[in-house]
C-alpha positions in Angstrom: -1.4 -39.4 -22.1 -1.0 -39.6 -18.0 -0.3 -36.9 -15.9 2.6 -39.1 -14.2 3.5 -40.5 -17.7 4.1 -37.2 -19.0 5.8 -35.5 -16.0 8.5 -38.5 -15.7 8.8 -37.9 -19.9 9.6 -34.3 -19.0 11.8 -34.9 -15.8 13.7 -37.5 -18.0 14.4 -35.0 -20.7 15.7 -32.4 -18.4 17.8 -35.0 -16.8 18.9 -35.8 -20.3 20.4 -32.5 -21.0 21.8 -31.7 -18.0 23.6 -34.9 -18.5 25.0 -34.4 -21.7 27.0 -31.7 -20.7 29.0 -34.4 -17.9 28.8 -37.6 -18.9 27.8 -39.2 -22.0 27.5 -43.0 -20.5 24.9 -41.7 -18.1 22.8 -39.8 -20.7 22.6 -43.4 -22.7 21.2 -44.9 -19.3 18.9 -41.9 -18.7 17.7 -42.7 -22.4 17.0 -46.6 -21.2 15.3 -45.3 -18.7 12.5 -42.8 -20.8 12.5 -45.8 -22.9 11.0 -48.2 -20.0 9.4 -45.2 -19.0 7.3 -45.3 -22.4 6.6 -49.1 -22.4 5.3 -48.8 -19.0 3.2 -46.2 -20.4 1.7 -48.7 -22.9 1.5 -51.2 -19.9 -0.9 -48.6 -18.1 -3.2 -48.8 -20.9 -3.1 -52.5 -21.2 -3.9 -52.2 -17.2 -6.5 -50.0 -17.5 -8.1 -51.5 -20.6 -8.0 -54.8 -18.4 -9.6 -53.4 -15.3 -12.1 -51.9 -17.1 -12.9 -55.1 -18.7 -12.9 -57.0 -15.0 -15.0 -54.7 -13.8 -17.3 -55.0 -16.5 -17.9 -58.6 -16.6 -18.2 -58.7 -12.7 -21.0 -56.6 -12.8 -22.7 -59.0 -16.0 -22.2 -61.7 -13.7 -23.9 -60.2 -10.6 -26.6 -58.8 -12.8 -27.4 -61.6 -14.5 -26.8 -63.9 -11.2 -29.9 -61.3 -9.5 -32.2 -61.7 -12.8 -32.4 -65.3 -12.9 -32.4 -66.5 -9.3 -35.1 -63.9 -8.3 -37.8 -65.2 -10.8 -40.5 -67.9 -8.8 -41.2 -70.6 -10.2 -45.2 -70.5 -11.3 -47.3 -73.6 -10.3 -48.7 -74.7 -13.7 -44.7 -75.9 -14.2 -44.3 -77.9 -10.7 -46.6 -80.9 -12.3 -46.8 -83.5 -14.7 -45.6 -83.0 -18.3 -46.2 -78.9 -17.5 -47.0 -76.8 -20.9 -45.7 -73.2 -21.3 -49.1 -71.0 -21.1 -47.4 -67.7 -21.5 -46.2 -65.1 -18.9 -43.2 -66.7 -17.9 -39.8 -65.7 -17.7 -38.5 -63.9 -20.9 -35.2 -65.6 -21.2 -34.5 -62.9 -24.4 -34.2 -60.3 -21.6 -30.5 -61.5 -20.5 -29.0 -59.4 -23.5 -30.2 -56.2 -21.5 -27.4 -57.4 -19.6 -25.1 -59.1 -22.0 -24.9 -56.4 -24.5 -22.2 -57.6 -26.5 -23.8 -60.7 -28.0 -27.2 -61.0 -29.5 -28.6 -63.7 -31.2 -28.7 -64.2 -35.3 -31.8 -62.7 -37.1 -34.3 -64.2 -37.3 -33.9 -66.5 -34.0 -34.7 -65.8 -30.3 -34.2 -68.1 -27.6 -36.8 -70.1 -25.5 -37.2 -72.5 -23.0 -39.6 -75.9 -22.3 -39.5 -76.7 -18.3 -38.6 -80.1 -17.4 -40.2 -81.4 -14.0 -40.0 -85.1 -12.5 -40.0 -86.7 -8.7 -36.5 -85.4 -9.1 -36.5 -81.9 -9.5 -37.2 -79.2 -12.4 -35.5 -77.1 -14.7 -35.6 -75.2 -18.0 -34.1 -76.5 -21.1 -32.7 -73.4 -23.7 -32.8 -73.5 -27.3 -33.0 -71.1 -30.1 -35.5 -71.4 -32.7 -36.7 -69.7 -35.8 -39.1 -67.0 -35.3 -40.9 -68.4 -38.3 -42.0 -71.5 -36.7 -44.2 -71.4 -33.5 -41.8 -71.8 -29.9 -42.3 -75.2 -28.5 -44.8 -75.5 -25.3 -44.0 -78.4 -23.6 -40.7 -81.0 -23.1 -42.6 -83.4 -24.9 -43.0 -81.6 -27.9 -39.7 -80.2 -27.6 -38.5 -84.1 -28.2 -40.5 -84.7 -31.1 -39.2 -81.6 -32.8 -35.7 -82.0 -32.3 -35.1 -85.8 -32.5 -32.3 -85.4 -35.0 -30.3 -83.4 -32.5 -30.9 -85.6 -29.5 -30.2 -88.6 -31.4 -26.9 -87.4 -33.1 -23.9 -88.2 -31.1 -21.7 -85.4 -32.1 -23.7 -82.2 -31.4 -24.8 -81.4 -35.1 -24.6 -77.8 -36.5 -27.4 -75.3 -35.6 -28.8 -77.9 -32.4 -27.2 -75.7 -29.8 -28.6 -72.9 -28.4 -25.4 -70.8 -28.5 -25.0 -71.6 -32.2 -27.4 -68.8 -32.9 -25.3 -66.5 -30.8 -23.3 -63.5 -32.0 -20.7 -61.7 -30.8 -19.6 -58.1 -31.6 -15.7 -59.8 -31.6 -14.9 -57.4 -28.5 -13.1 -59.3 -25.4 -16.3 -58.8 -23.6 -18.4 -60.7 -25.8 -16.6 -63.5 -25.8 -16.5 -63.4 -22.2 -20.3 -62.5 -22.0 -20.6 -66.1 -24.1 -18.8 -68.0 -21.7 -21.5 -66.6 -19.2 -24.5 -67.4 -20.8 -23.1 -71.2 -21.3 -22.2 -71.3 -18.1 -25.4 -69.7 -16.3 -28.2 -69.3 -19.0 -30.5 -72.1 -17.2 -29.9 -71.0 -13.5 -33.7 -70.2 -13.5 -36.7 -71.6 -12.1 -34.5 -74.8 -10.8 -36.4 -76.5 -8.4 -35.2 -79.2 -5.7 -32.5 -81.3 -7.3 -31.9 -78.1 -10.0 -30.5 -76.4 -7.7 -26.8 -78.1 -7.9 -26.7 -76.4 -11.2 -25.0 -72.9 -9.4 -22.0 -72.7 -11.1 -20.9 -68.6 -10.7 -18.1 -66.9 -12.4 -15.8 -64.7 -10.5 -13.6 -62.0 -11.9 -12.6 -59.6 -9.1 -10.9 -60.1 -5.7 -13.7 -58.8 -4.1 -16.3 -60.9 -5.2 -14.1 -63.4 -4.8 -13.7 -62.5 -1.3 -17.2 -61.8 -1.0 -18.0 -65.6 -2.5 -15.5 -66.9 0.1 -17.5 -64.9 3.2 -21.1 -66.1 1.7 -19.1 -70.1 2.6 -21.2 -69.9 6.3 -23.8 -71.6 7.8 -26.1 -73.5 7.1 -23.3 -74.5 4.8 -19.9 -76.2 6.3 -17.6 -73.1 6.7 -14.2 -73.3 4.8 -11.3 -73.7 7.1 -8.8 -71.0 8.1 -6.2 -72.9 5.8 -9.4 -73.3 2.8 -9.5 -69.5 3.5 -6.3 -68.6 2.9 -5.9 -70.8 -0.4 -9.0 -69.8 -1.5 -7.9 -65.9 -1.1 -4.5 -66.8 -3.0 -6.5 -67.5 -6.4 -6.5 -65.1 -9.1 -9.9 -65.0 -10.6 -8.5 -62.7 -13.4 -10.5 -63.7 -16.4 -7.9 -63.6 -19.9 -9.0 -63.5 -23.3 -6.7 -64.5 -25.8 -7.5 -63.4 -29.2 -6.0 -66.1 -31.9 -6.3 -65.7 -36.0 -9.1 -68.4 -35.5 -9.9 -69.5 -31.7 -10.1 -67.7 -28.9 -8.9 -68.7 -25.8 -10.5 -67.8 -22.4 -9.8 -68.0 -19.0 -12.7 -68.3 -16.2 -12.4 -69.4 -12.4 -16.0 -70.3 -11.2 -17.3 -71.5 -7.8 -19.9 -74.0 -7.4 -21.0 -74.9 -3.5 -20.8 -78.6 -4.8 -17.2 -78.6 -5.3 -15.5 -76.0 -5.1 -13.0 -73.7 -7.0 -12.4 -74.1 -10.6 -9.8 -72.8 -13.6 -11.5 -73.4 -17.0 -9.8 -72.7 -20.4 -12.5 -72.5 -23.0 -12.0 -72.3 -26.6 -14.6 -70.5 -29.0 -14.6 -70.4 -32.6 -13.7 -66.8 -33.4 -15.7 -66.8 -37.0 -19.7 -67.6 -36.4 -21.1 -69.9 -35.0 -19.4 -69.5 -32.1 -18.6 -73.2 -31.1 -17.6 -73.4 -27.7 -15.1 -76.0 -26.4 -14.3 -76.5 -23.2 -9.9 -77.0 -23.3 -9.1 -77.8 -19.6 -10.8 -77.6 -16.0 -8.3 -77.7 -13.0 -9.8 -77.7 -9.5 -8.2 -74.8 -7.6 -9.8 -76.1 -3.9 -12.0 -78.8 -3.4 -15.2 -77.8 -1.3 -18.5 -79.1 -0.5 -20.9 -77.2 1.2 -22.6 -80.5 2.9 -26.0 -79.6 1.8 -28.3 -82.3 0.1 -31.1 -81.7 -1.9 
C-alpha cells in the first residue's frame, strides 16, 4: 500500500475516534472521507499502472522508430525488378522490441522491395516457414494472386493475421505499432511520406512539436499552442470481444491525428480502423 495512502488511513482513524466521543454527524463524514480516501487509493494504482504503460509504449515507439530508419538502403534494391540476395534487414528482429506479440508458429515475416521511377519501399507479409520466402515483387504477385485479387481482405492474406498477442494492454498497443510503422524501412524518394509516428507522452509530444523547424515550415505560435493542448494518452479499452484503442500520431504530411482502432480480441487479431479525427492540420511544405 502507499506510504501517503496509509498515513491518511491512520490519521482518518484517529480522527474517527476522537470524534465519536463529540459528535456523531461528523464521525459519519470523517467515514466518507476514509472511504474516498480508499477509492483514490485504487485510483493511484490505475495511475500508476497507466504511466507505466505510457512510458512503456513511448519507449517501443522510439526504439523501433531508431531501428528502422537507421537501416541503408543496399544498391542491388535501387534497380529494376531488384531480387532479395540475402543480408538485408531482418524485419523478425522488431519483436526484440515489441515483446508482447510474436508471430504464430510456424510463420515469420518477410519482405519483397518494390522500386519504380517513383520511389521504393518494402512490402510485409508472413509466410510459412515450410515454403521458401519470396525474392522478388514479381514473384511475390504470382504467389499471392488470390489475395490481391480478393476485394475483401481474405483470412490469413495479412501480415498481422499471423500476429499474436500475449492479451496484455501492451500488446495490443504494440499491434497498433507494427501496423502503423512495420514498413518505415528502406523507403526511398516518394516512400518517404509513409512517416506516420505514434506519440504517447507529453514530452515526446513536445519533443515532436520542437523537431516542426527548418527546412520544414515551422508551426505557428497559435499551431504551437493547439498542438501542446493535445493529449496523446494512448487508452485501451478491453471489451468481451473487441478491443478498442486510442492512438494520436503525427505525420509531417498532415498533421495531428486521433485514431480509434478496433482489434479482434480472440486470434487473428483483425484490426479495424473505427474513426480518425484530425487534431491540427499541418504540412511541412516539403516535396519529394
Amino acid at each position: 500500500m502507499n506510504k501517503k495512502l496509509m498515513y491518511c488511513i491512520l490519521l482518518g482513524a484517529m480522527l474517527l475516534t476522537s470524534a465519536c466521543m463529540f459528535d456523531f454527524q461528523l464521525s459519519e463524514r470523517i467515514i466518507n472521507i476514509l472511504s474516498k480516501v480508499q477509492n483514490l487509493g485504487g485510483g493511484l494504482d490505475v495511475i500508476e499502472k497507466t504511466d507505466a504503460l505510457v512510458s512503456a509504449w513511448q519507449e517501443d515507439i522510439d526504439q523501433l522508430k531508431r531501428l528502422l530508419t537507421s537501416q541503408s538502403i543496399p544498391d542491388h534494391l535501387l534497380v529494376d525488378d531488384p531480387v532479395m540476395m540475402g543480408g538485408e534487414f531482418d524485419l523478425m528482429s522488431i519483436f526484440d522490441i515489441l515483446d508482447h506479440i510474436r508471430m504464430e508458429e510456424g510463420y515469420k515475416l518477410a519482405y519483397v522491395y518494390h522500386y519504380d521511377f517513383m520511389g521504393g519501399y518494402p512490402i510485409v507479409y508472413a509466410y510459412n516457414i515450410e515454403a521458401e520466402p519470396f525474392v522478388s515483387h514479381q514473384e511475390y504477385l504470382a504467389g499471392r494472386a488470390e489475395c490481391l485479387a480478393a476485394d475483401d481482405a481474405l483470412p490469413g492474406c495479412s501480415a498481422l493475421d499471423h500476429v499474436e498477442t500475449d492479451g496484455s494492454d501492451l500488446g495490443y498497443l504494440q499491434l497498433v505499432l507494427l501496423d502503423l510503422m512495420g514498413s518505415q524501412f528502406y523507403r526511398y524518394w516518394h516512400a518517404q511520406y509513409n512517416d506516420t509516428t505514434p506519440i504517447a507522452t507529453q514530452t515526446a509530444l513536445e519533443e515532436m512539436i520542437a523537431s516542426v523547424s527548418d527546412p520544414y515550415i515551422p508551426l505557428t505560435d497559435q499551431e504551437q499552442k493547439k498542438a501542446k493542448a493535445i493529449d496523446p494518452t494512448p487508452q485501451v479499452n478491453i471489451g468481451e470481444d473487441v478491443i478498442r484503442v486510442r492512438v494520436v500520431w503525427f505525420t509531417k504530411w498532415g498533421g495531428f491525428y486521433e485514431s480509434w482502432v478496433e482489434i479482434q480480441k480472440e486470434f487473428p487479431h483483425t484490426i479495424i480502423q473505427d474513426s480518425t479525427e484530425n487534431l491540427l492540420e499541418y504540412d511541412c511544405g516539403l516535396m519529394f
